[in-house]
N, C-alpha and C positions, 0 to 999 in steps of 0.2 A: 504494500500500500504506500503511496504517497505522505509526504510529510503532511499533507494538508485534510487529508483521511485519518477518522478515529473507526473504534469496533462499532458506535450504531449506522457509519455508512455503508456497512458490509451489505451485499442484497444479497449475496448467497453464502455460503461456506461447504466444504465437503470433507469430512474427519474420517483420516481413514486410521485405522489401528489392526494391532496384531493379534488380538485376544477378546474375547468376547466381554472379557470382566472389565475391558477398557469402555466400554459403550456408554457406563453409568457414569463413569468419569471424565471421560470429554462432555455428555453432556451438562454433569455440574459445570464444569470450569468455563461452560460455555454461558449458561446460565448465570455465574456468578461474576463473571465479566461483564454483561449485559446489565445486570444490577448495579455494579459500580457505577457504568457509565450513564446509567439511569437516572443517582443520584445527582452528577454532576450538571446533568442538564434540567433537573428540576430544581437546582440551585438556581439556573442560568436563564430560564424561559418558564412557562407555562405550567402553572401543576396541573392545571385539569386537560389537559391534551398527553396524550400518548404516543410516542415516538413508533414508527413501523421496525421492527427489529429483519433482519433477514434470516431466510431458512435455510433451516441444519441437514444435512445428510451426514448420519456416522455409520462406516460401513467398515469390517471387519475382512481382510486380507491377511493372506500367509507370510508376507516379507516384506518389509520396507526399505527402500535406501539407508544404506550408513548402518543396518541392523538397530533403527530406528523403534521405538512402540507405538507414535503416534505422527499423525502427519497434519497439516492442515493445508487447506487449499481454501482461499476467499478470492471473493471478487467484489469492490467496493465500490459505490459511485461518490461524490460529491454532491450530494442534495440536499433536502431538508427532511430529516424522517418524519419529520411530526408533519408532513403533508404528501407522506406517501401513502398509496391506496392498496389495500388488503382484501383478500377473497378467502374466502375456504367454502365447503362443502365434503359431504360426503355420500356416500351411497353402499346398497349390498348389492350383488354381480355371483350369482351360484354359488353360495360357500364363502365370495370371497368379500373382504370391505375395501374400499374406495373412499381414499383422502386423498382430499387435492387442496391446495393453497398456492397466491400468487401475491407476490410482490411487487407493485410499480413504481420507478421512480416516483419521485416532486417534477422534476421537471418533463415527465411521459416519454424518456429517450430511452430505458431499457426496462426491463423486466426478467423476475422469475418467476419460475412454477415449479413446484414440485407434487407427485403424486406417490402415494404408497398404497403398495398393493398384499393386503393379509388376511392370511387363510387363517378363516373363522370357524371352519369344518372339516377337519382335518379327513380324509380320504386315503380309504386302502387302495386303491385302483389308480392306474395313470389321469392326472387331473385335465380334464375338458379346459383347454384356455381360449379357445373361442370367442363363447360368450365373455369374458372377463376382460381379454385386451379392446373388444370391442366395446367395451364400456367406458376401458381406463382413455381409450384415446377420442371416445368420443366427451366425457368428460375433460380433459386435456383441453379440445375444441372450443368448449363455455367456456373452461376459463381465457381463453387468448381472446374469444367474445368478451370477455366483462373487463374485460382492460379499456379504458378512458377512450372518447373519440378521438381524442388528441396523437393518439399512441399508435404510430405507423408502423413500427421494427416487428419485423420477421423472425419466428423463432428458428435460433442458428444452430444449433445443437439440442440434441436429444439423449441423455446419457443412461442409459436402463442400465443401473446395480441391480445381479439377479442371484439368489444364492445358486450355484452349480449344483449343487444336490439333489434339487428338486423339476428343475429344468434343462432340457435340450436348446444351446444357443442354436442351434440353425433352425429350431420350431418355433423358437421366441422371436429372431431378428426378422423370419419369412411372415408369421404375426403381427408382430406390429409395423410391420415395411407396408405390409397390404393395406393396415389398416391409415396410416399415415398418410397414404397415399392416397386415398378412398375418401376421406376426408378434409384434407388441406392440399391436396393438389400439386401445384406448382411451388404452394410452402411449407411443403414437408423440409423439415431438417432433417441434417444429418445424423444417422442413429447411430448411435455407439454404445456397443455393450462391453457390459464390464461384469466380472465372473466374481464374487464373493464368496468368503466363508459363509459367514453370516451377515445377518442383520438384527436391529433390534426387536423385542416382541416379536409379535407374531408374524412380521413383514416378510415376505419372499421375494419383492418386487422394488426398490425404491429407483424414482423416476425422477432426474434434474433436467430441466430446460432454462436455457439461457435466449432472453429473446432483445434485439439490438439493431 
């Protein structure tokens, strides 16, 4: 981050760790940074306004650079949180839940989303993801909808953390490539999967879009 960027300009973050017991942990440290800087700005500005905080993905990997335990990756704007715009919703999808949330600048020049996708009914049999991706990306769609008029940028990346365990990447990537396409056209991004231990709870799915 720039000198002129603090941690509530963050609009995204992505924590990657080596161990599952690290999950609770980044996300205190996440949280309790967020507080600090909390107070500093309610010294500074407004008590009864709320600043937009940006979204976390911590996702759990077998090896890190440098034999590392934890990693971070942010990406920050210079704006005003306390006039960025926030979405969430959620929904059930055959067994499975659908959270999605989106972060818009102050100034409507970028945006995130993220969606997480958790098996609420765990299943002896190979899981039907059909129905489910076609949910998560039609959900994906409202949220790029509920972004500001103002708000032109294109979503640039699609990053699907998925645990390896429970899914086949070429039945996930052919899944949501169809469905991407099927639905946003000419502004499909780029999808990039990425293979996980784990994730937190009962997630098997978590989904970063970066839009710009």
């Amino acid at each position: 981050m720039s000198w002129t960027s603090a941690l509530h300009h963050v609009i995204t973050a992505n924590c990657y760790v080596t161990d599952s017991k690290y999950i609770p942990v980044a996300r205190s440290i996440w949280q309790k940074k967020l507080r600090e800087c909390k107070k500093v700005e309610d010294s500074e500005t407004y008590h009864d306004v709320t600043a937009v905080c940006g979204l976390l993905a911590v996702v759990v990997i077998s090896h890190l650079p440098r034999d590392a335990a934890i990693e971070w990756h942010v990406v920050a704007v210079v704006d005003d949180p306390l006039q960025r715009k926030h979405f969430a919703m959620k929904m059930l999808s055959e067994g499975f839940q659908i959270e999605c949330e989106s972060v818009e600048s102050s100034s409507a020049s970028c945006a995130s989303i993220s969606i997480r996708l958790s098996l609420i009914t765990p299943s002896g049999s190979q899981l039907d993801l059909d129905g489910p991706l076609h949910d998560l990306v039609t959900t994906f769609k409202q949220a790029v909808e509920k972004l500001s008029e103002d708000f032109s940028a294109s979503p640039l990346s699609f990053r699907a953390f998925f645990k390896d365990d429970i899914f086949d990447a070429e039945t996930l990537r052919t899944g949501l490539q169809e469905n991407l396409e099927k639905y946003l056209g000419k502004k499909t991004p780029a999808l990039i999967l990425v293979p996980v231990v784990d994730l937190p709870g009962k997630e098997v799915i978590h989904i970063t879009c970066w839009l710009s």
